[in-house]
C-alpha positions in Angstrom: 105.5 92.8 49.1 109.0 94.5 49.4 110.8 94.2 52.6 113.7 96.2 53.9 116.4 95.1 55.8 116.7 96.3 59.3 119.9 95.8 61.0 120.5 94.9 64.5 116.1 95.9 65.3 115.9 97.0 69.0 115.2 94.6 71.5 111.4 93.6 72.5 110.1 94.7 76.3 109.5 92.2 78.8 106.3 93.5 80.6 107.4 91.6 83.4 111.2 90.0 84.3 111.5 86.0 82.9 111.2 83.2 85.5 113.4 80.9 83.5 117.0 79.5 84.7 119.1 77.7 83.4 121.3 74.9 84.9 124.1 73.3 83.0 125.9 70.3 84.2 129.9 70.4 83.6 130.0 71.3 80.0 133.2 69.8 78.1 133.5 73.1 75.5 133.7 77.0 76.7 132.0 77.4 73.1 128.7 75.6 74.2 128.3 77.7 77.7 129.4 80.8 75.4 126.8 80.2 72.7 124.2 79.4 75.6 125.1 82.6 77.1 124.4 84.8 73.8 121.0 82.6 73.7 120.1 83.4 77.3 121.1 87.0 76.7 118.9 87.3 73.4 116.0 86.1 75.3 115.8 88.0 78.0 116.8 85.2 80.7 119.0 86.9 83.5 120.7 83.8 85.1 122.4 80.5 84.2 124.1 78.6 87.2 127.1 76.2 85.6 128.8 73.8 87.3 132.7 72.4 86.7 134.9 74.3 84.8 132.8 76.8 83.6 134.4 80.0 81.7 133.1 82.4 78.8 134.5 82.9 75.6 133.6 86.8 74.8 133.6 87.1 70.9 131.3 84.2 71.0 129.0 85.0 74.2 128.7 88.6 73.4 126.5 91.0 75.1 125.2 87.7 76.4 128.1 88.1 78.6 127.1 91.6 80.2 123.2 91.0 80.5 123.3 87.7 82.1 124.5 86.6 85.4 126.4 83.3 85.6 127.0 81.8 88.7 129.1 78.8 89.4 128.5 75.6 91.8 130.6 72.9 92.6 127.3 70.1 91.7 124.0 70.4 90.5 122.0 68.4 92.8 121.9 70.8 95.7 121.1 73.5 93.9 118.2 71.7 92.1 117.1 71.0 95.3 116.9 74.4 96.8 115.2 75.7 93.5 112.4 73.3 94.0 112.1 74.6 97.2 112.1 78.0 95.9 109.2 77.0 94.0 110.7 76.5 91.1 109.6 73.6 88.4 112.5 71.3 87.1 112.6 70.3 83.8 115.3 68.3 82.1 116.7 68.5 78.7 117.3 64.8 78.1 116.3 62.2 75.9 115.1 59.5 78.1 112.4 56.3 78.2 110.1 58.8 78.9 110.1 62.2 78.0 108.1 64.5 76.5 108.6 66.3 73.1 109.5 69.3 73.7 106.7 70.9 71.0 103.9 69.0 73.6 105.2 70.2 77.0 103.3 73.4 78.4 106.3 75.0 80.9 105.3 76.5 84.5 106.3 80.1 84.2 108.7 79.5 87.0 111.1 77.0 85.5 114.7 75.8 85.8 115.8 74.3 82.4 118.8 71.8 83.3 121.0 70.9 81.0 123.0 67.7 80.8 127.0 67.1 79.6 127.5 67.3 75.8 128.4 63.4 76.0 127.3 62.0 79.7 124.1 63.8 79.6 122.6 64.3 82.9 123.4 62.0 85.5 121.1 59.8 87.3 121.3 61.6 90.5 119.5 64.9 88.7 117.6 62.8 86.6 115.7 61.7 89.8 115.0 64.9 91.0 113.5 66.4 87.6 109.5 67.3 87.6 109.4 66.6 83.9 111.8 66.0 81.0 111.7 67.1 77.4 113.1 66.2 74.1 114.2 67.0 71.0 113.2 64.9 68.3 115.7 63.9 65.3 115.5 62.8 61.9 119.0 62.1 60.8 121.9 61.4 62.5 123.8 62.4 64.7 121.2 60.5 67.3 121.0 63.9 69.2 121.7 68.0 68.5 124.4 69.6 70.1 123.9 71.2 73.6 124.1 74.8 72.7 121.2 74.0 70.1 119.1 71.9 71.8 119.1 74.5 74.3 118.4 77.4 71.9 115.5 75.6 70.9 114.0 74.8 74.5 115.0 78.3 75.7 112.8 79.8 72.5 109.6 77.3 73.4 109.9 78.5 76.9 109.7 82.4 74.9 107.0 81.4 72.6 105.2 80.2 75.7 105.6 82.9 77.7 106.1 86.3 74.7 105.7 88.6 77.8 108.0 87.2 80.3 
């Protein structure tokens, strides 16, 4: 089998928008909500909501930058909250007693991924209001991936899950 190289293929159509956010607590590095951004942008998620000092890099988060919104809060909590009462389901990126690998969780189409501090994680206050929390399993060390990767990876099990939006 020969394949040919295709660069830069066209983008795959959502039949229908994505009901995926993402929430990041105060990240320490511009390069992680940058590289987040790009992710978000790549899979067709249209909002990310940051807290703290939040600000884009542009050569890293690219066209990320111009197809998603990000919006900026003060704290987390309260906007958890009024997603839940949006109908939204909460699901933490955390490794905790008991969360789930992220390979064996089934998302809600309408989901809010939140994302915890490169170092801090998420705090105990969101912790508490999360419906479910997933994980990334490691092999090696460090003892966890780095935030922009681990959530690359949830964002594209959240895809896989739901190819058509």
């Amino acid at each position: 089998m020969k394949f040919e190289h295709i660069r830069h293929k066209p983008p795959r159509t959502l039949l229908k928008p994505r009901r995926l956010l993402i929430a990041c607590s105060p990240l320490r590095s511009h390069v992680n909500l940058s590289t987040i951004i790009r992710t978000a942008g790549c899979c067709g998620v249209r909002e990310i909501i940051a807290t703290g000092n939040a600000r884009l890099i542009d050569r890293i988060a690219r066209d990320g930058a111009e197809q998603v919104v990000l919006t900026t809060r003060n704290s987390l909590a309260p906007v958890l909250r009024k997603l839940r009462r949006e109908g939204y389901s909460l699901v933490g990126l955390e490794q905790t007693t008991h969360s789930t690998p992220l390979a064996d969780y089934s998302f809600a189409a309408q989901t809010v991924l939140v994302v915890g501090a490169e170092r801090e994680g998420l705090s105990d206050e969101c912790l508490a209001l999360l419906d479910a929390v997933v994980e990334i399993p490691v092999w090696g060390m460090p003892f966890s991936h780095n935030v922009a990767t681990a959530t690359a990876m949830a964002i594209y099990e959240y895809c896989r899950q739901f190819p058509d939006g």
